[in-house]
MIZA-48638 format. One record per residue (C-alpha): x, y, z. Coordinates in pm, 1 decimal, decimal comma. Layout:
N
        u        v        w
        X        Y        Z
...
***
This chain:
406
        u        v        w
  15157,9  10251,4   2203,5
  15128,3   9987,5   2431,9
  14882,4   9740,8   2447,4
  14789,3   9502,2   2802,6
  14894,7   9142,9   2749,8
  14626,9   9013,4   2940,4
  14305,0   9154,1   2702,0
  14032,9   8894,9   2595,0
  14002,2   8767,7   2268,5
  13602,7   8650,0   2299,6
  13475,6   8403,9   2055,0
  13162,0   8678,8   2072,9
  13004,5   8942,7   2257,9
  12917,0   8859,3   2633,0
  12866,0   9064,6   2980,6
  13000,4   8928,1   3269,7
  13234,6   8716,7   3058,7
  13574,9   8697,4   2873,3
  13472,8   9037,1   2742,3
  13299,1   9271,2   2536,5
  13368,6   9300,9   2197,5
  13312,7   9571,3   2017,7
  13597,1   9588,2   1746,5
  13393,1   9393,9   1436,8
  13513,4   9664,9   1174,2
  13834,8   9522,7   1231,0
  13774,9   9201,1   1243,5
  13442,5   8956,1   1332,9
  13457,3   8583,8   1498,1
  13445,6   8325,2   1265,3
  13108,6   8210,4   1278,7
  13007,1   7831,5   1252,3
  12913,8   7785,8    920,3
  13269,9   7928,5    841,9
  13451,3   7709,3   1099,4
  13311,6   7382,3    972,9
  13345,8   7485,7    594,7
  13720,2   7559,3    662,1
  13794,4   7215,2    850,2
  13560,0   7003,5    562,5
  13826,1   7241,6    341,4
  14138,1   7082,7    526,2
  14030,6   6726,4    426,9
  14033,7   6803,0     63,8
  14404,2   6693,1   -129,6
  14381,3   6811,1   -463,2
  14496,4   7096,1   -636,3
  14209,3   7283,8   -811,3
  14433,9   7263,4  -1156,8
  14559,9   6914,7  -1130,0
  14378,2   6723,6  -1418,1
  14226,2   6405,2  -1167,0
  13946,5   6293,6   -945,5
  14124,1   6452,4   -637,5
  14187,6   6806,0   -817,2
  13831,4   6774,3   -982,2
  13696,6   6727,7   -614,2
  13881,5   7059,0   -518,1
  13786,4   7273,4   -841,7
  13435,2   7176,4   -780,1
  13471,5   7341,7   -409,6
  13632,5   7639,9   -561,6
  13341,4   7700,8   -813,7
  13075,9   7636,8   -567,0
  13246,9   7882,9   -353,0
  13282,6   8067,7   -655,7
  12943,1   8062,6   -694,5
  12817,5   8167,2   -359,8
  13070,5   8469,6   -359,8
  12883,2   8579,8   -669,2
  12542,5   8571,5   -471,0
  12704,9   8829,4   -209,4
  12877,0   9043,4   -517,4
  12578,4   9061,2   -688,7
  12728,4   8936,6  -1028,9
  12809,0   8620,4  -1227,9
  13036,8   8378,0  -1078,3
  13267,5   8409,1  -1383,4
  13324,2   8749,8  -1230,7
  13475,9   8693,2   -870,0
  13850,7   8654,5   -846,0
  14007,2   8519,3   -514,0
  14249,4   8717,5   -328,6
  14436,9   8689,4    -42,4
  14250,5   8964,5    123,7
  14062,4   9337,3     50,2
  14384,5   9497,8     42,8
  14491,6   9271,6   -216,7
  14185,4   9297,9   -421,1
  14208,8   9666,1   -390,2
  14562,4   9680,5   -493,4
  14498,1   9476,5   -784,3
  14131,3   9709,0   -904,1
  14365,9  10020,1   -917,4
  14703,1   9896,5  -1029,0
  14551,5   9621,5  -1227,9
  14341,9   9884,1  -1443,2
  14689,9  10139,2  -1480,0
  14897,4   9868,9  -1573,5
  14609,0   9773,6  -1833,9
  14581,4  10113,5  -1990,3
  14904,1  10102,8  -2216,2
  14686,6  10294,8  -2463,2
  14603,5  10613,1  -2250,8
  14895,5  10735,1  -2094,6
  14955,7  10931,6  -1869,2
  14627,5  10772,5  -1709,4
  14406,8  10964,2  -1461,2
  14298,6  10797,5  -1131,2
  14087,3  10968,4   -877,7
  13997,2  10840,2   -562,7
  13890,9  10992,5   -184,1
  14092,0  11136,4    118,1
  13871,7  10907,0    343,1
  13961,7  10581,9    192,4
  14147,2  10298,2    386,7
  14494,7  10311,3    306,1
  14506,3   9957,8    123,0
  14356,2  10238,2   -178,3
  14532,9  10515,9    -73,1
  14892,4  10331,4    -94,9
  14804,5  10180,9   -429,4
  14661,1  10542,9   -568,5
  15055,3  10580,1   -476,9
  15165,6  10312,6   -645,3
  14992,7  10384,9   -980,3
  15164,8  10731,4   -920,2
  15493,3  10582,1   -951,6
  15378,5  10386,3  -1221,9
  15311,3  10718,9  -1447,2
  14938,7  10787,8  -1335,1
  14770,9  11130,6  -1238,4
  14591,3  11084,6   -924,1
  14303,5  11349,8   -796,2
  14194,2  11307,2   -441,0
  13856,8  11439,3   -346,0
  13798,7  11575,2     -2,1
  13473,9  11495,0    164,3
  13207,7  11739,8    351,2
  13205,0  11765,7    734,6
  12977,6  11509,3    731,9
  13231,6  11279,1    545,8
  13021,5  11210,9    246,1
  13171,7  11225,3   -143,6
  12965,6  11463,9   -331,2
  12910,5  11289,4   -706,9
  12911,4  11611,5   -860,2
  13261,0  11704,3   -760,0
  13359,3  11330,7   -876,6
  13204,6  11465,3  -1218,2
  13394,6  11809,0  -1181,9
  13714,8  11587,8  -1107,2
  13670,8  11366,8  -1432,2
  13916,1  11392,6  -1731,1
  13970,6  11284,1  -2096,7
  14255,2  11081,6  -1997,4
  14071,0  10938,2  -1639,8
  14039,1  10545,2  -1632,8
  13984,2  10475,4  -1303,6
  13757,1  10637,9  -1012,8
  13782,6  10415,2   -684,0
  13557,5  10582,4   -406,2
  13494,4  10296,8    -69,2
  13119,1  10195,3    -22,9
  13161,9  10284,5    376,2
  13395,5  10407,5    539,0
  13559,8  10219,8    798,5
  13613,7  10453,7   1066,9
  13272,9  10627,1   1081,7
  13071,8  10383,1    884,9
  12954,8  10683,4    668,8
  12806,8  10530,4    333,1
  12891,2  10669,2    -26,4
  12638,0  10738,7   -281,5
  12807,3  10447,2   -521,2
  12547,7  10389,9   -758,9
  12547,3  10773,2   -838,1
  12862,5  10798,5   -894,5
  12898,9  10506,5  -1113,4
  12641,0  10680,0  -1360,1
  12874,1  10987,6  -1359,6
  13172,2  10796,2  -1349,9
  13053,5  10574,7  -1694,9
  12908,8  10812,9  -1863,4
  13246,3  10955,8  -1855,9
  13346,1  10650,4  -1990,8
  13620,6  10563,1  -1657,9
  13560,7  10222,6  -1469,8
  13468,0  10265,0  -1137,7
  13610,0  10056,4   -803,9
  13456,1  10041,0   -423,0
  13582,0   9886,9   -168,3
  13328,3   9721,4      7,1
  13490,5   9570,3    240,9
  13330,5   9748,3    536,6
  12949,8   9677,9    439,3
  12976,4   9311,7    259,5
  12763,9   9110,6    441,5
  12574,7   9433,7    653,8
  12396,3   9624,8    339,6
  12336,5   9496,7     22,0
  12581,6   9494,4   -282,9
  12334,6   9488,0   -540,5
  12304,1   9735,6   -810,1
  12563,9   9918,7   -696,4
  12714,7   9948,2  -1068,9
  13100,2   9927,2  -1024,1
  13314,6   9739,2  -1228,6
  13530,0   9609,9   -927,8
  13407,5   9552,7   -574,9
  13658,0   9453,0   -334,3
  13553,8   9196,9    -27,2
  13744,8   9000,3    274,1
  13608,1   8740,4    458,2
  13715,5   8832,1    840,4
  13517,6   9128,2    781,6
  13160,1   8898,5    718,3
  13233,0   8623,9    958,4
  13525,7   8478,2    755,0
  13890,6   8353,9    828,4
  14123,8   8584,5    760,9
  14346,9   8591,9    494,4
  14137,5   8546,3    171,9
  13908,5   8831,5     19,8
  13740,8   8845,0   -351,0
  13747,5   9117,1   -607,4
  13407,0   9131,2   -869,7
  13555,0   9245,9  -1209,8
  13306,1   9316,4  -1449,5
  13269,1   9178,2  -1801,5
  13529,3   9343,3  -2017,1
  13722,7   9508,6  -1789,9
  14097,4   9501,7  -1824,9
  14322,1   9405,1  -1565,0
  14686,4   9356,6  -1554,1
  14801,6   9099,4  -1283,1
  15011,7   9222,9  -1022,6
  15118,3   8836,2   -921,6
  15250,1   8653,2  -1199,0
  15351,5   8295,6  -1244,3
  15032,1   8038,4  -1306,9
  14697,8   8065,9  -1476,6
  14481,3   8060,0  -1181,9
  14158,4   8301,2  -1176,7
  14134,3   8424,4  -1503,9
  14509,0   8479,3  -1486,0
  14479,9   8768,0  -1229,1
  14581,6   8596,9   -956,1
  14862,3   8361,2  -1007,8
  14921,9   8087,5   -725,0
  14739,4   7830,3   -616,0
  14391,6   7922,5   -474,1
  14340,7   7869,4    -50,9
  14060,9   7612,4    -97,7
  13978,5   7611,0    286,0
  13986,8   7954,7    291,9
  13773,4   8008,8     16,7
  13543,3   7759,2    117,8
  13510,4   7938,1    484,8
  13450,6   8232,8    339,0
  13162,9   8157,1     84,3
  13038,3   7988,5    366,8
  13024,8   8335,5    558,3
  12850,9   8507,7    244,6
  12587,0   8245,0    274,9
  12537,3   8319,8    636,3
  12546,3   8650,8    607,7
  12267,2   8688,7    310,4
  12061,0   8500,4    520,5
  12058,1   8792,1    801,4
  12031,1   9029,7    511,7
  11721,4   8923,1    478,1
  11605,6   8884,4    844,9
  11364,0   9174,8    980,2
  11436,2   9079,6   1323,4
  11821,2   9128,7   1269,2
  11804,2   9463,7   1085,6
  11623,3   9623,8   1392,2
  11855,2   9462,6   1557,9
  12155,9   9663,4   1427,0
  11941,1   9975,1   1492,9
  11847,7   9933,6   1820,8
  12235,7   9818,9   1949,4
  12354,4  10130,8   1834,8
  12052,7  10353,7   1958,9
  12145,3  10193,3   2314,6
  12502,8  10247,4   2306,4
  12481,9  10611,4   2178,9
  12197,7  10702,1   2455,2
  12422,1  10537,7   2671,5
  12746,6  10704,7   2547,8
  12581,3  11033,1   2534,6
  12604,6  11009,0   2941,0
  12995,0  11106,2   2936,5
  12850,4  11472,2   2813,1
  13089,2  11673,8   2561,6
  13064,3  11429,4   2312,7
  13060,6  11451,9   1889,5
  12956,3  11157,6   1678,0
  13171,2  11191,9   1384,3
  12982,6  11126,9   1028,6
  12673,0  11273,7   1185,0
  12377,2  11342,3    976,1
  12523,0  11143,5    696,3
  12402,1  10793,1    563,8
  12569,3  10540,8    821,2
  12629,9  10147,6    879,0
  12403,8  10107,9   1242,2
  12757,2   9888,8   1346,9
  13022,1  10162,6   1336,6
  12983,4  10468,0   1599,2
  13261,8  10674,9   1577,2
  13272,4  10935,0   1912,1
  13461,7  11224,8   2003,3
  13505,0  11241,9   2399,5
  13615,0  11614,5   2485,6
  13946,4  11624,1   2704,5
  14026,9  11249,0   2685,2
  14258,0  11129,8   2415,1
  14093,9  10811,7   2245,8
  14417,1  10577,1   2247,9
  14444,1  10632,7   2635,9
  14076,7  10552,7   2639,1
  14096,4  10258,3   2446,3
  14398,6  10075,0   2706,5
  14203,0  10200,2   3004,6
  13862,2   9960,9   2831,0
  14061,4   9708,1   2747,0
  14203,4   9642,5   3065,9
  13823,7   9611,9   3189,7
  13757,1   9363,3   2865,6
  13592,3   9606,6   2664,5
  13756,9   9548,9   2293,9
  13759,9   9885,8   2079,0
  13920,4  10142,6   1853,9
  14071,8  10476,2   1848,3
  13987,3  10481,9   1465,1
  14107,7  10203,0   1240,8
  14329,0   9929,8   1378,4
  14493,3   9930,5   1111,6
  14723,9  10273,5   1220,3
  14710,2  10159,0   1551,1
  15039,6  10315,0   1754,0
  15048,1  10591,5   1522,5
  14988,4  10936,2   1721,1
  14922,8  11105,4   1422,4
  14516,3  11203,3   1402,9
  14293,9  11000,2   1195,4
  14354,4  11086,8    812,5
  14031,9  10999,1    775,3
  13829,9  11257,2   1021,1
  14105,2  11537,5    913,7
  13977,8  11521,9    563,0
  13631,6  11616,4    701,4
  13793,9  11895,0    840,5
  13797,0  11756,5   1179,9
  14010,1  11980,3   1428,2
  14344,2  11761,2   1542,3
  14229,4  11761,6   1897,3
  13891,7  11685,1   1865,1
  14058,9  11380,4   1616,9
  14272,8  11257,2   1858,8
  13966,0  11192,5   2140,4
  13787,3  10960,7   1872,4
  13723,2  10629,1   1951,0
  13511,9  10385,5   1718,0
  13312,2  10093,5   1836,8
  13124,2   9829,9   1622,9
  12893,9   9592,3   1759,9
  12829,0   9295,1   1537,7
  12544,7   9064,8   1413,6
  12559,0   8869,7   1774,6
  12622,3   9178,2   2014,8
  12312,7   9226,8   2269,6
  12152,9   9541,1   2379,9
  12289,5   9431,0   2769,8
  12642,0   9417,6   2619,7
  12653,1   9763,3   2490,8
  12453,1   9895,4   2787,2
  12767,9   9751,2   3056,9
  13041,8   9880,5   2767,6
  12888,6  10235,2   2749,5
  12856,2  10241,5   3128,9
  13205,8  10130,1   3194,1
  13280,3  10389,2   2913,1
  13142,7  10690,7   3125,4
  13297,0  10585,2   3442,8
  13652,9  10585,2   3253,4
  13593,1  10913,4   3106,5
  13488,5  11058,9   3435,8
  13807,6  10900,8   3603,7
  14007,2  11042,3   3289,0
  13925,6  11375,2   3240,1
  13936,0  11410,1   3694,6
  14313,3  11392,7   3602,9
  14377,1  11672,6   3340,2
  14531,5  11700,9   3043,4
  14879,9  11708,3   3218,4
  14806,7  11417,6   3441,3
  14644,4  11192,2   3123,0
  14818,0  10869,9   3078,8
  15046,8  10912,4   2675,7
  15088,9  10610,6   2477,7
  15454,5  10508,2   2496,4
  15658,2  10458,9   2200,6
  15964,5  10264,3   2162,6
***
C-alpha cells in the first residue's frame, strides 16, 4: 500500500492548516507538559542504580515518575514496572505469568479474538512455550460476554488477558466483571489498557496486570508501564540487571519515563474536567451526523459500550485503504482499522471476529479525534469525507483506485 510523501504530520488538530488529525488511537502529539518533562529528563547524568549524588538525582526522577504512573494505574507505586512500550508490557503479563507457572503445567491461557496483536502474538508465544490457549469470540456488537470467560475457565487456567477497549472500534470490555469470574476461579487476570489510559478511568478495574504506553496519553513514544499486582509471579522475559523488581532488566529511559508520568498527570487532570468529557461526546456526535451524510454507512461496535474518540465506519462500495490515501492527500490523517496492519489487504481480524462480512470489513475506516480536536475540525474532515466517497463510489468497483504492493 502506498502512502503520499507529502501528508502532514500536525503538532494538533487544525482547519485550514497543516491538517486534520484524526489518527490519536495510533498515536497522540506530545503535549507540553510531556515535552518539557522529557528535555528537564535530558539534563539529568546519572544512572538510576549508580550508588552517588548524580544517580540518586536520577532514581529520585524515576520514583516520582514512579509515583505518578501509579496515580493513572490506580495502584501502589511499588506496583508499576517500566517498559519500553504496551506491547512490551503485554508480552511480558502473558509470557511473564507462563514462564512463572513451573508448577501447573501444561498452563491454560485464554484471551479474545479482538485483541491487538501485541496479545495475540504472545498468546502464541506461550503456545510454543507449552501453554493451552482458548480464544473467545465476541458478539456482533464486539463485546466479551463474562459468562463465556467463566464457561472457558479451567483447573489448569492461570492466565485470562481480555483488552479494556478495543482499538479499532473503541468498544469497552466489562473488566471488572470478569475479574470477579476470572479470581474466583483462582486465574490472574491481564487488560491491556492501552487504548483508554488517560480517556476513562483505570480504577477498580481489578486486574492483576494493566498494560499502558505513553504515545497513546500524550507521551513520547517508546516507553509504556505494566501494574503487577502484589504477589503475582512474573518471569522476566529480558534478563541481565536488577532493574524494576527484576522484570525488566536494562537501564530505565529516565526522559522517557519522566515525559510520560508527566502525560498521566495531564491527562488525570482532564479526567476530571466536565467541560472536556462533553467535549469527547459532542466531537464524535458531530462527526457521525456529519459522516452519516455519505448514506450506506455501518458504525461498527454499535450499541455496545464505546470510547466517544474511536468511530469506526463502514462506507458501502468504497474500500477504506483507498479512502484513507484519497484524505490524506487533502490533510485529513486517518485509519482503515489499526495502523498497526497497515498495507495488509487482509480484512480487519478484529471486525471478522464480530462476524463482520469481508466486504463490509474492507470499507472500514476508523477515526479518533483527541483531547484538543474541535467540533469545526471534524465538521471540514466529515465534509471532505462525503465529497471523497461521492467521487469514489461515481467510479465503480472496477474503476476504484487498489493499494499497490511491492
Amino acid at each position: 500500500m502506498t502512502h503520499p510523501s507529502s501528508v502532514p504530520s500536525p503538532s494538533q488538530p487544525t482547519v485550514g492548516g497543516p491538517g486534520i488529525y484524526l489518527d490519536h488511537a495510533a498515536t497522540s502529539p506530545v503535549c507540553r507538559e510531556a515535552v518539557d518533562a522529557v528535555l528537564g529528563g535530558m539534563s539529568i547524568t546519572g544512572n538510576p542504580s549508580s550508588r552517588h549524588e548524580a544517580g540518586d538525582e536520577a532514581k529520585d526522577a524515576l520514583e516520582s515518575s514512579r509515583t505518578q504512573m501509579a496515580a493513572l494505574l490506580d495502584c501502589a507505586a511499588d506496583d508499576v514496572v517500566f517498559t519500553g512500550g504496551g506491547s512490551e508490557a503485554d508480552a511480558l503479563a502473558v509470557c511473564g505469568t507462563v514462564l512463572a507457572a513451573d508448577g501447573h503445567r501444561p498452563v491454560h491461557v485464554i484471551t479474545s479474538a479482538i485483541e491487538h496483536s501485541a496479545v495475540l502474538e504472545s498468546c502464541a508465544m506461550a503456545h510454543e512455550l507449552g501453554a493451552e490457549i482458548t480464544i473467545l469470540r465476541p458478539d456482533g456488537r464486539g463485546w466479551i460476554d463474562p459468562e463465556d470467560v467463566r464457561r472457558a475457565l479451567r483447573p489448569n487456567t492461570v492466565l485470562v488477558s481480555v483488552m479494556h477497549a478495543n482499538n479499532e472500534t473503541g468498544v469497552i470490555q466489562p473488566i471488572s466483571d470478569i475479574a470477579a469470574v476470572v479470581h474466583e476461579a483462582g486465574a490472574l487476570l491481564h487488560t491491556d489498557a492501552v487504548q483508554t489510559a488517560g480517556k476513562i478511568s483505570l480504577a477498580g478495574l481489578g486486574a492483576d496486570l494493566v498494560s499502558v504506553s505513553a504515545h497513546k496519553f500524550y507521551g513520547p513514544k517508546g516507553v509504556g508501564a505494566l501494574k503487577v499486582a502484589p504477589g503475582v509471579r512474573l518471569s522476566p522475559l529480558i534478563r541481565g540487571g536488577s532493574q524494576e523488581r527484576g522484570l525488566r532488566a536494562g537501564t530505565e529511559n529516565v526522559p522517557g519515563v519522566l515525559g510520560m508520568a508527566a502525560a498521566a498527570a495531564a491527562a488525570l487532570h482532564h479526567l476530571d474536567d466536565p467541560a472536556h468529557q462533553a467535549h469527547r461526546h459532542t466531537v464524535r456526535a458531530h462527526l457521525l451526523k456529519g459522516l452519516e451524510e455519505a448514506g450506506d454507512i455501518a458504525v461498527n461496535g454499535e450499541g455496545a459500550p464505546c470510547l466517544p474518540e474511536t468511530l469506526n465506519v463502514s462506507f458501502t462500495g468504497v474500500r477504506g485503504d483507498t479512502l484513507v490515501d484519497v484524505l490524506a492527500v487533502h490533510g485529513i490523517c486517518v485509519s482503515a482499522g489499526s495502523a498497526c496492519h497497515a498495507g495488509s489487504d487482509e480484512p480487519s481480524h478484529v471486525l471478522t471476529a464480530m462476524g463482520i462480512p469481508a466486504q463490509r470489513a474492507r470499507s472500514a475506516v476508523r477515526f479518533s479525534p483527541g483531547r484538543t480536536t474541535t467540533v469545526d475540525a471534524v465538521t471540514t474532515a466529515a465534509a471532505r469525507t462525503v465529497d471523497a466517497i461521492g467521487k469514489l463510489r461515481a467510479l465503480g468497483p472496477a474503476g476504484a483506485p487498489q493499494p499497490s504492493h511491492a
